[in-house]
PDB file with SEQRES, HELIX, SHEET and CRYST1 records, atoms N, CA, C and O in Angstrom:
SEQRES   1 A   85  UNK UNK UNK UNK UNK UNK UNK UNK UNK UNK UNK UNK UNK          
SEQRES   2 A   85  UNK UNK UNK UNK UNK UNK UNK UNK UNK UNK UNK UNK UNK          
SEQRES   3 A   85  UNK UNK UNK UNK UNK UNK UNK UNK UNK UNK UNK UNK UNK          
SEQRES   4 A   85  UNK UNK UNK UNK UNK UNK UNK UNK UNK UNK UNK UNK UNK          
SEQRES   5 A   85  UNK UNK UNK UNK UNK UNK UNK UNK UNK UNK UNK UNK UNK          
SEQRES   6 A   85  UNK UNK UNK UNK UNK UNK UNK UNK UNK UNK UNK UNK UNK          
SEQRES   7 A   85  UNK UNK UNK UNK UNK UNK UNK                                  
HELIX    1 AA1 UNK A    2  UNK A    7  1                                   6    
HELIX    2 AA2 UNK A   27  UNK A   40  1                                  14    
HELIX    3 AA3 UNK A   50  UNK A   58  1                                   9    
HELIX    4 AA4 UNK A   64  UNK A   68  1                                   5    
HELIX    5 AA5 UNK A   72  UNK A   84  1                                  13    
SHEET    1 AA1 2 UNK A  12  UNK A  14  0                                        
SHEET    2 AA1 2 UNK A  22  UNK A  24 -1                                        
CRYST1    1.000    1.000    1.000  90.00  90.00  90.00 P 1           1          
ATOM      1  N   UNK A   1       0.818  -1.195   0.000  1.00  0.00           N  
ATOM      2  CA  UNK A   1       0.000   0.000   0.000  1.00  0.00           C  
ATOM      3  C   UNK A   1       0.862   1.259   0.000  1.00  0.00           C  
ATOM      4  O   UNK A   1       0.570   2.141  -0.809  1.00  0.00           O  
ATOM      5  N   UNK A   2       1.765   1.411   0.723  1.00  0.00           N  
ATOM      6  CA  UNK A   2       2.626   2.522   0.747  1.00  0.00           C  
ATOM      7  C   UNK A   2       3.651   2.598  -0.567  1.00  0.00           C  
ATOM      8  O   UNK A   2       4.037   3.724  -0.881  1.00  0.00           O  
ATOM      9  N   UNK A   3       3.987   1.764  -1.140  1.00  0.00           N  
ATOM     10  CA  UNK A   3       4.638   1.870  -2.892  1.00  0.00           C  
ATOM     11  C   UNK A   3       3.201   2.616  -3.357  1.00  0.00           C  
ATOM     12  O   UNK A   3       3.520   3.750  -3.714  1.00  0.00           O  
ATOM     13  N   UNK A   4       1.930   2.458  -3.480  1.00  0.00           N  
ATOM     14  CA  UNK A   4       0.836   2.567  -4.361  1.00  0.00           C  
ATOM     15  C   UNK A   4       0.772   3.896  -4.123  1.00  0.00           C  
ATOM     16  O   UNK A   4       0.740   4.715  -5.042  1.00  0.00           O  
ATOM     17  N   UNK A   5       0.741   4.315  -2.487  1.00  0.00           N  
ATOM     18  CA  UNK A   5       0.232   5.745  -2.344  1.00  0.00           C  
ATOM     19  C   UNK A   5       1.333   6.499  -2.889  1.00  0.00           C  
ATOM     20  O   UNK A   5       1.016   7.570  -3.406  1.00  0.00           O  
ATOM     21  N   UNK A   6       2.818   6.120  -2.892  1.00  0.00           N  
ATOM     22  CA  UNK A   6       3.484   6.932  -3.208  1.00  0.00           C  
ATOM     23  C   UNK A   6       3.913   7.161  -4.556  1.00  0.00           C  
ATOM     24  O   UNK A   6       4.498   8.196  -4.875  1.00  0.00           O  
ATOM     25  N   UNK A   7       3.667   6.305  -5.301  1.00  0.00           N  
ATOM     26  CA  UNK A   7       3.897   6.267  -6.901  1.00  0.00           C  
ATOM     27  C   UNK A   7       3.011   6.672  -7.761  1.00  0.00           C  
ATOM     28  O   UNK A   7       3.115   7.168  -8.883  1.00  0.00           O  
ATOM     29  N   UNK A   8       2.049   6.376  -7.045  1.00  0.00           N  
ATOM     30  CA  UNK A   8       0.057   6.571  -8.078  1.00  0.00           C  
ATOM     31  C   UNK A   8      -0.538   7.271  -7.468  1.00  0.00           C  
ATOM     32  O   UNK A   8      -1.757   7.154  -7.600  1.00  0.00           O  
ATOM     33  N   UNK A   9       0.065   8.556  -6.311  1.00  0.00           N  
ATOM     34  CA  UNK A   9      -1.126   9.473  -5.719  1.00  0.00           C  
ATOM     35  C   UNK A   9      -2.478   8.467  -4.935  1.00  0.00           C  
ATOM     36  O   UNK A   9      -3.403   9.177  -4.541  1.00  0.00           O  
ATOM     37  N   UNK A  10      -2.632   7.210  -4.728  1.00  0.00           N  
ATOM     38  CA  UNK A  10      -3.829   6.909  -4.117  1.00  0.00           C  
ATOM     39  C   UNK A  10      -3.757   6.893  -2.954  1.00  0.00           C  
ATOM     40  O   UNK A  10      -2.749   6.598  -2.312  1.00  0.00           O  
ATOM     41  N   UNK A  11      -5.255   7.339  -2.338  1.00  0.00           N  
ATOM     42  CA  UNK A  11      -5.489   7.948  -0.664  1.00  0.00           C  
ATOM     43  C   UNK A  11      -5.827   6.670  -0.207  1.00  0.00           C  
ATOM     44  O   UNK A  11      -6.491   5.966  -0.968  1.00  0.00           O  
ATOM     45  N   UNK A  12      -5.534   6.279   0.774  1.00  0.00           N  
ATOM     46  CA  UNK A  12      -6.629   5.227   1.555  1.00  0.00           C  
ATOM     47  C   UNK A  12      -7.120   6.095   2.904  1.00  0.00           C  
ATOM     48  O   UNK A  12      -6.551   6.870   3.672  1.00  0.00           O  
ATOM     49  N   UNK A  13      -8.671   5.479   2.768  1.00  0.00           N  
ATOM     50  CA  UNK A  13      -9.047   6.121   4.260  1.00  0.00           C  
ATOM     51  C   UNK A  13      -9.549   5.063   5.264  1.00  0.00           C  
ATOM     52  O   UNK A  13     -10.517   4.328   5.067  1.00  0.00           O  
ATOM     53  N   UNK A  14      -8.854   5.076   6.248  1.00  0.00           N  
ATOM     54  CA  UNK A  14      -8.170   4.114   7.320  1.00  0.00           C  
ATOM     55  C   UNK A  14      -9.769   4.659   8.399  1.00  0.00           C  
ATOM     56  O   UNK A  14     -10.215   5.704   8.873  1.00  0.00           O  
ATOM     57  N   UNK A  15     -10.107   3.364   8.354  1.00  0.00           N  
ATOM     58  CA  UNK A  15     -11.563   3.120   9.399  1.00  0.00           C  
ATOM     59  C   UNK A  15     -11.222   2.562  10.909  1.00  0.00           C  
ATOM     60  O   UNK A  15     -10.125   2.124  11.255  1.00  0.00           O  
ATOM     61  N   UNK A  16     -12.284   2.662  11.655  1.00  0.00           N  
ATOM     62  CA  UNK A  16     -12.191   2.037  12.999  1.00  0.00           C  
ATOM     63  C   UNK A  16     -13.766   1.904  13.327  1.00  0.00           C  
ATOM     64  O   UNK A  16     -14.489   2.840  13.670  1.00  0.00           O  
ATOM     65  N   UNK A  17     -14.068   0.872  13.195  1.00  0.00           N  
ATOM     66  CA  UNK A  17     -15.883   0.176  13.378  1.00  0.00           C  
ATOM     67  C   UNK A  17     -16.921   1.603  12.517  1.00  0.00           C  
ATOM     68  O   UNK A  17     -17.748   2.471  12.795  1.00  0.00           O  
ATOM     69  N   UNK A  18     -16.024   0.956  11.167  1.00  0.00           N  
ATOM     70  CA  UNK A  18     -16.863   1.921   9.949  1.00  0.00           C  
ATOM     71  C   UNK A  18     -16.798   3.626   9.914  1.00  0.00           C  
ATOM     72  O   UNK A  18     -17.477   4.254   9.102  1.00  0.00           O  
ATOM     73  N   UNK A  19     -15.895   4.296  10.896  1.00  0.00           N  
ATOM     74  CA  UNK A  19     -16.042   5.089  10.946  1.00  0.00           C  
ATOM     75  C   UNK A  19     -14.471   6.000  10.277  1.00  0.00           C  
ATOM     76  O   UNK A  19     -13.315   5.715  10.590  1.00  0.00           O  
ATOM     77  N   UNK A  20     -14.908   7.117   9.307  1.00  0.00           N  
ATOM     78  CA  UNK A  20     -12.892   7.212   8.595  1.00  0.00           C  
ATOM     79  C   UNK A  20     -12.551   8.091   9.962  1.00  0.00           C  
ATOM     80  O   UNK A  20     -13.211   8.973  10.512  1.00  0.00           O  
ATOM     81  N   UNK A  21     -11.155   7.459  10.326  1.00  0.00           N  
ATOM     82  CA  UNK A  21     -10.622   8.071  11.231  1.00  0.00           C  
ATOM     83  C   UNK A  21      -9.173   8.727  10.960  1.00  0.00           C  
ATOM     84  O   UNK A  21      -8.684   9.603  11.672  1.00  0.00           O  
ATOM     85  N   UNK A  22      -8.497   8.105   9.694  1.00  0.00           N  
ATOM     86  CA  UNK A  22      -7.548   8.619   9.133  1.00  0.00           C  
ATOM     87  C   UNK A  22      -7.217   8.323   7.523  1.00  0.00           C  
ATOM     88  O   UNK A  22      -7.732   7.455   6.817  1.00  0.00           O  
ATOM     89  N   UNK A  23      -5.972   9.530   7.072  1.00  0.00           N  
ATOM     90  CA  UNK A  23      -5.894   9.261   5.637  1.00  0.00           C  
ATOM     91  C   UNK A  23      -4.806   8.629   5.203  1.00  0.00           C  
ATOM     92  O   UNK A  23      -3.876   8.846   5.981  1.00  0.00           O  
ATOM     93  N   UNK A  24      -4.509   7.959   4.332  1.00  0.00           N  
ATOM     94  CA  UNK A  24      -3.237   7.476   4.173  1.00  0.00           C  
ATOM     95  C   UNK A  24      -2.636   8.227   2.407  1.00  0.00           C  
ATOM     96  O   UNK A  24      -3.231   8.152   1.332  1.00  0.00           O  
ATOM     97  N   UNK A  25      -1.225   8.932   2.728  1.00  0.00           N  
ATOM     98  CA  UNK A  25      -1.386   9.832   1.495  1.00  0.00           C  
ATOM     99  C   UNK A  25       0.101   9.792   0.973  1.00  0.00           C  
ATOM    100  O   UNK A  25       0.759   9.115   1.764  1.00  0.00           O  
ATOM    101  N   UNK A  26       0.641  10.123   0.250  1.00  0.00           N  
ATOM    102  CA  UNK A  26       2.025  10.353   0.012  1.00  0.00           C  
ATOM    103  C   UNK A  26       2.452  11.644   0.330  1.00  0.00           C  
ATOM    104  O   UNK A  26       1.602  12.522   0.477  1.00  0.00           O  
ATOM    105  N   UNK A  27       3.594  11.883   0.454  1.00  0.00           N  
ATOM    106  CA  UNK A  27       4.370  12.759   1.855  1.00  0.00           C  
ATOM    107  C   UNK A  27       3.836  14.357   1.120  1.00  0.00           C  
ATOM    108  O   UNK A  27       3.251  15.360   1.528  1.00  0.00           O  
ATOM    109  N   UNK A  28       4.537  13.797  -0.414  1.00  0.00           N  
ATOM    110  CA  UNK A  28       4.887  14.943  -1.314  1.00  0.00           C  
ATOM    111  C   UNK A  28       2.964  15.567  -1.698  1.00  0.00           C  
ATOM    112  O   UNK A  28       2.667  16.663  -2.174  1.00  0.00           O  
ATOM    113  N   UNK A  29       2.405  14.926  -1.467  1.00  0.00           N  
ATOM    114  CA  UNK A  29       0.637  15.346  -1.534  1.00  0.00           C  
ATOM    115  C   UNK A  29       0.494  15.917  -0.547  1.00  0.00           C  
ATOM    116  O   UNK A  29      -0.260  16.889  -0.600  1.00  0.00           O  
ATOM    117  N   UNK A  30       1.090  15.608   0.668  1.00  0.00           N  
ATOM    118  CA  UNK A  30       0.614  16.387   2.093  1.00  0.00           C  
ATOM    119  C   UNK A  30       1.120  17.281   2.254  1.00  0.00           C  
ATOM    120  O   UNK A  30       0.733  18.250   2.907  1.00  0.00           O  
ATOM    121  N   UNK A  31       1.884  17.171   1.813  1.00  0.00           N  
ATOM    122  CA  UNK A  31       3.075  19.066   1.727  1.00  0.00           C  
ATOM    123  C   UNK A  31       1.969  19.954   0.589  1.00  0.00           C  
ATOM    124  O   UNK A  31       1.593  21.126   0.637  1.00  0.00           O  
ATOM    125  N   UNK A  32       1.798  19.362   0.050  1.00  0.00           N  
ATOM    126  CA  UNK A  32       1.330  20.534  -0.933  1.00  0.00           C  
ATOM    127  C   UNK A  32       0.284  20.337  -0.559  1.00  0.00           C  
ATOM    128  O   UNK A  32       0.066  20.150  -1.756  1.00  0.00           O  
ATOM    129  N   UNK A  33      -0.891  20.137   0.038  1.00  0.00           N  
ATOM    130  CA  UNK A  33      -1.680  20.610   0.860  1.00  0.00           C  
ATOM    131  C   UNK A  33      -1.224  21.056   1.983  1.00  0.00           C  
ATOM    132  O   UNK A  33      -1.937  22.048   2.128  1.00  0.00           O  
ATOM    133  N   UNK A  34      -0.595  21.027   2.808  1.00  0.00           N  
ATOM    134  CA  UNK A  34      -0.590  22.242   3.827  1.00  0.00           C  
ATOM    135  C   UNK A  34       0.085  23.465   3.535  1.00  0.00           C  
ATOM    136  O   UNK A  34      -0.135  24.553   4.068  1.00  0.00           O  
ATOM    137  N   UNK A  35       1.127  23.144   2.434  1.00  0.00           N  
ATOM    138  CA  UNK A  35       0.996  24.958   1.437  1.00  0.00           C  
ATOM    139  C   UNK A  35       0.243  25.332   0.903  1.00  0.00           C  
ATOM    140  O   UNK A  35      -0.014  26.534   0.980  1.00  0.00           O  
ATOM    141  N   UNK A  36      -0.360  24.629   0.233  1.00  0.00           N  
ATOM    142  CA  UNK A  36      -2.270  25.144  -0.074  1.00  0.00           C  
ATOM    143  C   UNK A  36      -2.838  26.083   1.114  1.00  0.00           C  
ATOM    144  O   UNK A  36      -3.191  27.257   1.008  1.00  0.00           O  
ATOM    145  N   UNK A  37      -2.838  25.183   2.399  1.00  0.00           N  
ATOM    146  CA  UNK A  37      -3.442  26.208   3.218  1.00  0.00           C  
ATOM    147  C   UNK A  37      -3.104  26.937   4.031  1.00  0.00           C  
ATOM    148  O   UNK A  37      -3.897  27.471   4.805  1.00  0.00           O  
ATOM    149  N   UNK A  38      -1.407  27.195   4.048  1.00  0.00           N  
ATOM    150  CA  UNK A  38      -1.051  28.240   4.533  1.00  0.00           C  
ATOM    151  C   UNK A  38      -1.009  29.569   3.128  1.00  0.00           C  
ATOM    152  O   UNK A  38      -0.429  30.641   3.299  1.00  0.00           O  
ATOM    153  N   UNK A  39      -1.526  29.311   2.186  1.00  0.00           N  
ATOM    154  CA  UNK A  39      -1.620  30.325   1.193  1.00  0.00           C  
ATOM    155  C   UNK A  39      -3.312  30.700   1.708  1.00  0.00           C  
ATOM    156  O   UNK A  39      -3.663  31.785   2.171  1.00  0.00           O  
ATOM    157  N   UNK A  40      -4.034  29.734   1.529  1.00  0.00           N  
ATOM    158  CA  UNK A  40      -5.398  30.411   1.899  1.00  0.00           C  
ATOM    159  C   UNK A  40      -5.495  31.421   3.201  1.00  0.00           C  
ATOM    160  O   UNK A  40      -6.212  32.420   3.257  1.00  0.00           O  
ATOM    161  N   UNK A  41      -4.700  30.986   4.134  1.00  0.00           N  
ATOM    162  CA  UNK A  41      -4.712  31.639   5.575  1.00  0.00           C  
ATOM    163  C   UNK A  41      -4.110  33.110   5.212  1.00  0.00           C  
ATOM    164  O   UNK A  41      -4.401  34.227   5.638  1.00  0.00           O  
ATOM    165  N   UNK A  42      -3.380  32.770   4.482  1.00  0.00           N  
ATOM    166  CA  UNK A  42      -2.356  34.123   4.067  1.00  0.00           C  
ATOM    167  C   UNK A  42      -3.118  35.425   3.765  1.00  0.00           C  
ATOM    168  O   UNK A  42      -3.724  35.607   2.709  1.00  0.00           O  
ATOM    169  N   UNK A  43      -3.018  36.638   5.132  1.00  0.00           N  
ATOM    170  CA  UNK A  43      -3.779  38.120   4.541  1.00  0.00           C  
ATOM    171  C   UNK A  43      -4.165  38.367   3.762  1.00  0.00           C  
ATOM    172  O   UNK A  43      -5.386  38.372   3.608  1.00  0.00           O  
ATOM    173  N   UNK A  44      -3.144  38.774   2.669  1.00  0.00           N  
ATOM    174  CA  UNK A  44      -3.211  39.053   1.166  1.00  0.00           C  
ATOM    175  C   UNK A  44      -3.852  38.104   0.291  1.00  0.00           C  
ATOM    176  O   UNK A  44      -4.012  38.426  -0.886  1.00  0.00           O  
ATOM    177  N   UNK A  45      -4.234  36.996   0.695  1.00  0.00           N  
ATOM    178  CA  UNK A  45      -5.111  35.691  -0.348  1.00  0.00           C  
ATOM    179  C   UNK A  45      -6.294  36.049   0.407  1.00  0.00           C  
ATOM    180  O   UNK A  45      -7.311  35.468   0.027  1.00  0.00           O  
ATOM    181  N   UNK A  46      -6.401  36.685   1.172  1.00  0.00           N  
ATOM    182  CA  UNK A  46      -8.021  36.680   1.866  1.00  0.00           C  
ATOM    183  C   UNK A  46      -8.394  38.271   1.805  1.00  0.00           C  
ATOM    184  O   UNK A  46      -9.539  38.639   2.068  1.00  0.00           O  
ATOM    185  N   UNK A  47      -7.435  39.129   1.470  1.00  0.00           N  
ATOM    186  CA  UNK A  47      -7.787  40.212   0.983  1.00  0.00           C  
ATOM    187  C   UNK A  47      -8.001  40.419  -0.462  1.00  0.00           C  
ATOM    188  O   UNK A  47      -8.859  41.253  -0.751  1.00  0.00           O  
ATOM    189  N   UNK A  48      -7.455  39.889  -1.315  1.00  0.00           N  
ATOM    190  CA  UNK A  48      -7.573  39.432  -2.772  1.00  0.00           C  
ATOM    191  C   UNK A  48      -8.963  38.313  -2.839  1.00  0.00           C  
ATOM    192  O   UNK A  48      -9.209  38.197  -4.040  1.00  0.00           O  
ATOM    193  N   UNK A  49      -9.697  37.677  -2.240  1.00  0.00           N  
ATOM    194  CA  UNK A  49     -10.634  36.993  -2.227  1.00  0.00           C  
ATOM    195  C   UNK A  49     -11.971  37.788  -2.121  1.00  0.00           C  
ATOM    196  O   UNK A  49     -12.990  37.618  -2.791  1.00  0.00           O  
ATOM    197  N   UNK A  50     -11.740  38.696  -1.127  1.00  0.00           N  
ATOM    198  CA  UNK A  50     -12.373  40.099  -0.736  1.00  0.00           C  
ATOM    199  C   UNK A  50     -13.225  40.545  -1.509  1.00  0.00           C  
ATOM    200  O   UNK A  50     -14.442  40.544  -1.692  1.00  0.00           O  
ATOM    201  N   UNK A  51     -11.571  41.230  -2.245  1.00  0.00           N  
ATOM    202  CA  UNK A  51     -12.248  42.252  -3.148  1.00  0.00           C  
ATOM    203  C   UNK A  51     -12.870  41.015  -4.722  1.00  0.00           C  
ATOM    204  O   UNK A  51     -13.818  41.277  -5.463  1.00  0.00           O  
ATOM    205  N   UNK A  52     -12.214  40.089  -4.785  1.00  0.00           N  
ATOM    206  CA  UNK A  52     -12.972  39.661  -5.697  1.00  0.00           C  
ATOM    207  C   UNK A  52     -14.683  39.402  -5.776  1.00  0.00           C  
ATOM    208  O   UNK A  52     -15.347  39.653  -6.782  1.00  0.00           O  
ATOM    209  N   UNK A  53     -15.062  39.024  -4.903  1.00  0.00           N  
ATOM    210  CA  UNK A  53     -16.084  38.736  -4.486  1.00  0.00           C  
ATOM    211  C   UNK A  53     -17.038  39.972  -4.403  1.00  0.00           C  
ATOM    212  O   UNK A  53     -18.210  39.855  -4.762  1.00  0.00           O  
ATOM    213  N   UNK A  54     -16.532  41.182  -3.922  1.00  0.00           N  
ATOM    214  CA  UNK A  54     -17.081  42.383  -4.119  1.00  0.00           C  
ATOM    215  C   UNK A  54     -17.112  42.678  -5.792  1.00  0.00           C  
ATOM    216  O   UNK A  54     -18.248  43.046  -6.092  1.00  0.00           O  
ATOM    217  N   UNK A  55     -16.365  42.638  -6.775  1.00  0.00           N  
ATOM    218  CA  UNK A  55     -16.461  43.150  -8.161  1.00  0.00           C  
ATOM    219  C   UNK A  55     -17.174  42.083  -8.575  1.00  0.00           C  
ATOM    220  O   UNK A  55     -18.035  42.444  -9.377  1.00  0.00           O  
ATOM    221  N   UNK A  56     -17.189  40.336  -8.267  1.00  0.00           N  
ATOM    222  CA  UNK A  56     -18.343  39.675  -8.743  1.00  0.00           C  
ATOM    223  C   UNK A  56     -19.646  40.659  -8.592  1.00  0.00           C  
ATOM    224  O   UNK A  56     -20.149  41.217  -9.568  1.00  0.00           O  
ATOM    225  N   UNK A  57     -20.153  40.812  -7.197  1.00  0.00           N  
ATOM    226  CA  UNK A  57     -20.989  41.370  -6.776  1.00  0.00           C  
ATOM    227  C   UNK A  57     -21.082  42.116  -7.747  1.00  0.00           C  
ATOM    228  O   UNK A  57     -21.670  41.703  -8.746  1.00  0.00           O  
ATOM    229  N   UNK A  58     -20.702  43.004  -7.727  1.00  0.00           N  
ATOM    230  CA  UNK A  58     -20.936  44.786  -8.490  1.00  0.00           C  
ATOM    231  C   UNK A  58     -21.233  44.154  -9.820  1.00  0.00           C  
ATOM    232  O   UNK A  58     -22.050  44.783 -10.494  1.00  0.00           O  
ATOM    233  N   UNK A  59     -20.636  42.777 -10.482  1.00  0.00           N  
ATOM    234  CA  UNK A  59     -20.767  43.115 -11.764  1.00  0.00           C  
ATOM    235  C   UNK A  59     -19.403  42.876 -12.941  1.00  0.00           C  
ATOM    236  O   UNK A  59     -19.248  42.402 -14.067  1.00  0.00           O  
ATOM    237  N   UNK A  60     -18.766  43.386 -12.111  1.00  0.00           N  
ATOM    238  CA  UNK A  60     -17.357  43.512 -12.665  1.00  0.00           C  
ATOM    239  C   UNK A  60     -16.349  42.084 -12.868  1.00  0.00           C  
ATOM    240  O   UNK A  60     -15.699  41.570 -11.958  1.00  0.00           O  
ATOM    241  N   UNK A  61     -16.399  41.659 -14.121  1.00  0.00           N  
ATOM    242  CA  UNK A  61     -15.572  40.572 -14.375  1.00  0.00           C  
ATOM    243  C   UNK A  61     -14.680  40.742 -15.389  1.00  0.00           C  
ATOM    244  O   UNK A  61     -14.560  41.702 -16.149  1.00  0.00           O  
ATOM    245  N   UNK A  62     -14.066  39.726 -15.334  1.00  0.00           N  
ATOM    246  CA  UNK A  62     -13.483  39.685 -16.865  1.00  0.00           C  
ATOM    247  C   UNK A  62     -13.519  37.882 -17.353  1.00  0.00           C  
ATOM    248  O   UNK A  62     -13.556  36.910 -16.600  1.00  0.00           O  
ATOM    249  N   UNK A  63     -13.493  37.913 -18.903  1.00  0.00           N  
ATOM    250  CA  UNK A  63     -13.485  36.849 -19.493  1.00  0.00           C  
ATOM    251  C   UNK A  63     -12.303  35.757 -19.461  1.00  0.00           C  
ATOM    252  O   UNK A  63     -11.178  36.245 -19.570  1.00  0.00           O  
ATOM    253  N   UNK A  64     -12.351  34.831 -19.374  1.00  0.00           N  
ATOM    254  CA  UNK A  64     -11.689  33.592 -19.424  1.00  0.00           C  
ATOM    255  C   UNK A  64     -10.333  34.249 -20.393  1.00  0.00           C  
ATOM    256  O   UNK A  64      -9.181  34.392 -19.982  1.00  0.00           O  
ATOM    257  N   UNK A  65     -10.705  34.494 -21.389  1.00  0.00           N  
ATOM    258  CA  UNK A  65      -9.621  34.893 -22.924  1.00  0.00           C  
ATOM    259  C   UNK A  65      -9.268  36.018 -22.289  1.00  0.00           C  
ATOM    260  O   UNK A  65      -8.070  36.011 -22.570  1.00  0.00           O  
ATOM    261  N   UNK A  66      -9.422  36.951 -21.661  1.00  0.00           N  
ATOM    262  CA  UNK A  66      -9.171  38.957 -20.923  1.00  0.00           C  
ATOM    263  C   UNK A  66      -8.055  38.090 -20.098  1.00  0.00           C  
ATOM    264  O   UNK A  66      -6.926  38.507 -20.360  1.00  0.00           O  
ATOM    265  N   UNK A  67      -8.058  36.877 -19.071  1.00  0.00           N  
ATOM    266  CA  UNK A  67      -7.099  36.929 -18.305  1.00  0.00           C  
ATOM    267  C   UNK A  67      -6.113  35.459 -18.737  1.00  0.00           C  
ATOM    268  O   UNK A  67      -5.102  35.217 -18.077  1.00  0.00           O  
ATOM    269  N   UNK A  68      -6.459  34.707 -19.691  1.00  0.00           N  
ATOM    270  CA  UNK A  68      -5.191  33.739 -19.880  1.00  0.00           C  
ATOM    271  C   UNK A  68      -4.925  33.494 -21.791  1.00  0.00           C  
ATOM    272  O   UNK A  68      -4.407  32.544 -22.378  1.00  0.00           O  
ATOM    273  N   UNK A  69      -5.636  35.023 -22.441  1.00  0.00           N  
ATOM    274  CA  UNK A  69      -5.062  34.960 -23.824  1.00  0.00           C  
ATOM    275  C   UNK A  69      -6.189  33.644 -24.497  1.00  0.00           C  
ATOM    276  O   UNK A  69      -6.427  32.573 -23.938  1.00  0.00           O  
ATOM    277  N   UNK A  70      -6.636  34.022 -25.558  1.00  0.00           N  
ATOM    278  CA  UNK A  70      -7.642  32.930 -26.295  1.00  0.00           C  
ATOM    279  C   UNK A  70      -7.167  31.740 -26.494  1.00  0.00           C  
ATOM    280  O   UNK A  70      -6.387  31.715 -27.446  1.00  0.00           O  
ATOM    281  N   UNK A  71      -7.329  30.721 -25.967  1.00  0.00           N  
ATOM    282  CA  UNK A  71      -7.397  29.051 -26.009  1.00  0.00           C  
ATOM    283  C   UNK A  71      -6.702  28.799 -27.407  1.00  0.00           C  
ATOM    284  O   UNK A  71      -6.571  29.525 -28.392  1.00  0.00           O  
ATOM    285  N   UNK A  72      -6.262  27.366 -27.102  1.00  0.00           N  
ATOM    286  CA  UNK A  72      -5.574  26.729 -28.857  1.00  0.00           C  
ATOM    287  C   UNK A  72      -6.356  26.668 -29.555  1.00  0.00           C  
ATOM    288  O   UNK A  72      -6.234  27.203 -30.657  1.00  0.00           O  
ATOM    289  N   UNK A  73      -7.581  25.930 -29.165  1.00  0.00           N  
ATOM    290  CA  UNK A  73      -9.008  25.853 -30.665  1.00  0.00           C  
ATOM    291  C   UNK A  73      -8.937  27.561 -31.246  1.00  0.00           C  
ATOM    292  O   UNK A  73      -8.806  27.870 -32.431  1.00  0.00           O  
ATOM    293  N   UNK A  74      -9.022  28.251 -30.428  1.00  0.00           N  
ATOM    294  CA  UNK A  74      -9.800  29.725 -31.037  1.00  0.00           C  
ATOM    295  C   UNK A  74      -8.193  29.985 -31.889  1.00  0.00           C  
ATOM    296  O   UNK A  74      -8.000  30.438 -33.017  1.00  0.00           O  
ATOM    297  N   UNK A  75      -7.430  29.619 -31.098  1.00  0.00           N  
ATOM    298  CA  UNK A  75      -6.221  30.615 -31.826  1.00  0.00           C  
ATOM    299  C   UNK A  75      -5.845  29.561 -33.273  1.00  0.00           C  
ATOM    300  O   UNK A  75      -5.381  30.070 -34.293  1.00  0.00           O  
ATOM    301  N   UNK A  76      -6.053  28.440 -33.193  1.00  0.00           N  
ATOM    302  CA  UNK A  76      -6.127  27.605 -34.340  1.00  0.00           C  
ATOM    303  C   UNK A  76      -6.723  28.225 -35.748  1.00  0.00           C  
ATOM    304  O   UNK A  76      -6.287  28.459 -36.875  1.00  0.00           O  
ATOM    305  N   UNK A  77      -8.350  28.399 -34.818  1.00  0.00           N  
ATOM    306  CA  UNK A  77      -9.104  28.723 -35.891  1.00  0.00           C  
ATOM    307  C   UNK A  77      -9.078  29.926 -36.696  1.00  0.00           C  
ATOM    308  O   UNK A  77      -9.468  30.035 -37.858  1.00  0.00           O  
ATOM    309  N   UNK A  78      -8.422  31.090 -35.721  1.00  0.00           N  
ATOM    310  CA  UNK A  78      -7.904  31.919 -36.285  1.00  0.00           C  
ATOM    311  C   UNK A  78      -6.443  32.370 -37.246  1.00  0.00           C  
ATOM    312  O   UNK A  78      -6.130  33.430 -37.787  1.00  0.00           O  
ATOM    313  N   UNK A  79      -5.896  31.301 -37.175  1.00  0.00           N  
ATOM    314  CA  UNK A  79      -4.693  30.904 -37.912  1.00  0.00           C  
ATOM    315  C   UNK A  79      -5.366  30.151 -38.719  1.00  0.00           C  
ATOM    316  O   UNK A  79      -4.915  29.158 -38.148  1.00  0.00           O  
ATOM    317  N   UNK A  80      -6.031  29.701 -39.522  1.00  0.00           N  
ATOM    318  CA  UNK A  80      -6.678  28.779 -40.173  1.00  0.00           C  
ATOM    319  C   UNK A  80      -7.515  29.650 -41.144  1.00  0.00           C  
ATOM    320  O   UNK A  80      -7.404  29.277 -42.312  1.00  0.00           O  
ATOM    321  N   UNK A  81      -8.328  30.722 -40.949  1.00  0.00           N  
ATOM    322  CA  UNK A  81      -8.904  32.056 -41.532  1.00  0.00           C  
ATOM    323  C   UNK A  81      -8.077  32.988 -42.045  1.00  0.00           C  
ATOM    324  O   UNK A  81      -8.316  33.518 -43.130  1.00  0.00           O  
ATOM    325  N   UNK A  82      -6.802  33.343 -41.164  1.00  0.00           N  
ATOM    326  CA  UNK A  82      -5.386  34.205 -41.544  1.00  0.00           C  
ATOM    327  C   UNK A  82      -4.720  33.783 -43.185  1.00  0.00           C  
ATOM    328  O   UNK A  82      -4.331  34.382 -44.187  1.00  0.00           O  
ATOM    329  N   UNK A  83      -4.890  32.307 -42.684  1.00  0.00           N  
ATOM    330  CA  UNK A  83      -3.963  31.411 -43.967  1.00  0.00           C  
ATOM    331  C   UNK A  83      -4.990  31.606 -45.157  1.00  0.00           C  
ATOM    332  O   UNK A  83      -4.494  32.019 -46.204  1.00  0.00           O  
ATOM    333  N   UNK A  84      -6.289  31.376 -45.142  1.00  0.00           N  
ATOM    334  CA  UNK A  84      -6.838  31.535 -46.363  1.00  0.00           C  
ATOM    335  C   UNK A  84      -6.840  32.578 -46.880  1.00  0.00           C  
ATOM    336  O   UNK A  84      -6.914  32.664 -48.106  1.00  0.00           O  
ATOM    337  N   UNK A  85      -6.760  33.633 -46.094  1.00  0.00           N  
ATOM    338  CA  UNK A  85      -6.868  35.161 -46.923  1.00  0.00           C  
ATOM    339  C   UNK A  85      -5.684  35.493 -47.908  1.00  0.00           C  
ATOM    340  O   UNK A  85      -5.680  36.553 -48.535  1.00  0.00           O  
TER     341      UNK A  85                                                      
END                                                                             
């Protein structure tokens, strides 16, 4: 079990009269969850959460393509329209 968790990411969850009482995980998964949540705890990730949540509110977003540049299909297809002209 411990080769499995540590090679293939799989969790086991460790019972005691049906009830989960613990997890069984690889080291390098548990580290990066508890930097996960010392980033969530972190001021500035909960002040940045903040205000996001306030400009949802209001309205104020931006598009998927506004913050990581238009996807391979779109940019394909637009290289694909470029070439015929």
């Amino acid at each position: 079990m411990v080769k499995d968790v540590d090679k293939t990411f799989t969790r086991y969850v460790i019972t005691h009269r049906g009830k989960p009482q613990a997890v069984m995980m690889a080291v390098d998964e548990y580290e990066g969850w508890l930097e996960t949540l010392e980033i969530f705890r972190s001021e500035s990730w909960t002040r940045a959460l903040s205000r996001a949540r306030r400009e949802e509110r209001a309205g104020r977003r931006l598009s998927y393509e506004a913050v990581v540049g238009p996807t391979a299909s779109v940019r394909a297809s637009r290289e694909k329209t470029a070439a015929r002209r």
